[in-house]
Each structure stands twice: as C-alpha cells, then as structure tokens.
C-alpha positions in Angstrom: 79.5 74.2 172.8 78.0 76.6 169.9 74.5 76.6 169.3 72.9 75.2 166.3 72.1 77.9 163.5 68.7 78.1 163.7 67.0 78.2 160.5 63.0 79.2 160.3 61.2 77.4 156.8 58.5 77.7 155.4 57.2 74.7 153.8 53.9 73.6 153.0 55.2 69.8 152.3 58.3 69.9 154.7 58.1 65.6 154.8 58.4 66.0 150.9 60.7 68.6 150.4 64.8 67.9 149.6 65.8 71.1 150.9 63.9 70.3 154.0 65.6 66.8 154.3 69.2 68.6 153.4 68.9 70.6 156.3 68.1 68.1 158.9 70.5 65.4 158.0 72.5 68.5 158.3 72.0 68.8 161.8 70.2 72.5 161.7 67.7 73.2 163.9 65.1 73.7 162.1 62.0 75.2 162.9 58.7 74.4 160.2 56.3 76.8 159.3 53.1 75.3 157.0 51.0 78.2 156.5 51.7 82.3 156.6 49.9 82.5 160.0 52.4 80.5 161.3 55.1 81.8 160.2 54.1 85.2 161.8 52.9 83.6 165.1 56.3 82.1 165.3 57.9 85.3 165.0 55.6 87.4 167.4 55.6 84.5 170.1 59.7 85.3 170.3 61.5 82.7 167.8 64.7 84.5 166.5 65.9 82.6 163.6 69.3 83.0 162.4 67.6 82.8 158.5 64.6 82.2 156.9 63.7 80.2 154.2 60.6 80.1 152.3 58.7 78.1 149.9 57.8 79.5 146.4 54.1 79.0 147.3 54.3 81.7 150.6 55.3 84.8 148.0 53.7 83.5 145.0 50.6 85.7 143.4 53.0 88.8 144.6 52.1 88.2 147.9 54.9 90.8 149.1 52.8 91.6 152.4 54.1 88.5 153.9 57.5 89.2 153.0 57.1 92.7 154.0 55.9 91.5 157.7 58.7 89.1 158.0 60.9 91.5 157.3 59.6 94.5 159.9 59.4 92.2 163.0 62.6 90.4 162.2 64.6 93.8 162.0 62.4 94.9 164.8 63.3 92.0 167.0 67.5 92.1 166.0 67.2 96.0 166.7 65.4 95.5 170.3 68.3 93.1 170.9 71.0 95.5 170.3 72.3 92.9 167.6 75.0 93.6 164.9 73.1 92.2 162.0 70.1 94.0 161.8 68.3 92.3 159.0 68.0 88.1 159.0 68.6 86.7 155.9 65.4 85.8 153.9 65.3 83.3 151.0 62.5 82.5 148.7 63.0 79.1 147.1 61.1 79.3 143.5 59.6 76.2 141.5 60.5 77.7 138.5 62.6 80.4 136.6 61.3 83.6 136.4 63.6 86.1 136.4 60.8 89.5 136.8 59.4 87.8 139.7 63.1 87.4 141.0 63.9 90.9 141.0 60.6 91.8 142.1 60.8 89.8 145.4 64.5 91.2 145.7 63.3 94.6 145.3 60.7 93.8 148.2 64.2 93.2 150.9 64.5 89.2 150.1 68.1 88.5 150.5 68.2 85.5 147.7 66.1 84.2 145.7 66.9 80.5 144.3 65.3 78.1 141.9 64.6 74.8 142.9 64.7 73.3 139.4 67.4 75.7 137.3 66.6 75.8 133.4 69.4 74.0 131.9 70.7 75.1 129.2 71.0 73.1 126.1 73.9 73.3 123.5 73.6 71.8 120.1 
C-alpha cells in the first residue's frame, strides 16, 4: 500500500477553510499548522511533508522570513535524506489579486502562488 501524500497547511481557520475541507474529503494526510511557530516546530521536530501550503495571512506584510525559513530547513531536510527532489513544493494561497506581491513571493522560492477568490473578468 502507498502512503498518503502528506501535505503540511498553514491555516489560521482550517474548520472554515474550503481548501482545508477539499483536501480531507480528499483523503490527504494532512497536517495543520495555526500560527508561524508551528509551522517551524513542525518542521524542526522531523515532519517531512510532501508540500506545503500556506494561508495568505502567514506571508502577508512581506513577511518573506517565514518563507525563507521554510524553505532552508525543508531543502535542508530532503538534502540530509539523500532525496531526489530537493526543494518541497510551497504554495501561498492569496485572498486577493495582487499580482506585485505574486511575483514578489515567487521571487522569494514559493513554487505557486494562487488566489483564492480570482477577479473575474467582466465583458460588456
């Protein structure tokens, strides 16, 4: 039998959030994370997700430390196990489009950065 793709997210309101809900009917194992301390506790005490996901309100106000920290000790931790993908794949989920801060946080090593709520796009 396979193991479940672990997925790490950070989620200040993980009860309230669809993705969240997505994911578990989903049958992902899913580890929560409600505050940046966590998140890098988590990491340090050994947790090896498969991808990280994380809320708009972790990297918002250009908070690019915690990004930066999730991405040295994830790379660390894939490099100490001799694994061939070096870098886990971290998405930021955004509340809102804003497409400076999206290349911002991509220019910072985030793998993908989504919107939660697109802009739609309205035609006469």
């Amino acid at each position: 039998m396979l193991d479940k793709f672990e997925i790490l997210v950070a989620d200040k309101e993980p009860l309230k959030s669809i993705f969240s809900a997505t994911l578990f009917l989903r049958e992902f194992k899913i580890t929560f994370c409600t505050s940046e301390r966590d998140i890098i506790s988590r990491i340090d005490s050994g947790l090896q997700p498969d991808s990280i996901v994380v809320e708009h309100s972790f990297a918002g106000n250009n908070n690019f430390e915690l990004i930066k920290q999730i991405e040295r000790k994830t790379t660390l931790q894939a490099a100490l196990k001799s694994d061939l993908i070096t870098k886990v794949p971290l998405i930021v989920i955004l509340d809102k489009e804003d497409t400076d801060f999206q290349i911002a946080l991509l220019d910072q090593g985030v793998t993908d950065v989504l919107s939660a709520f697109p802009q739609t796009q309205e035609y006469p």
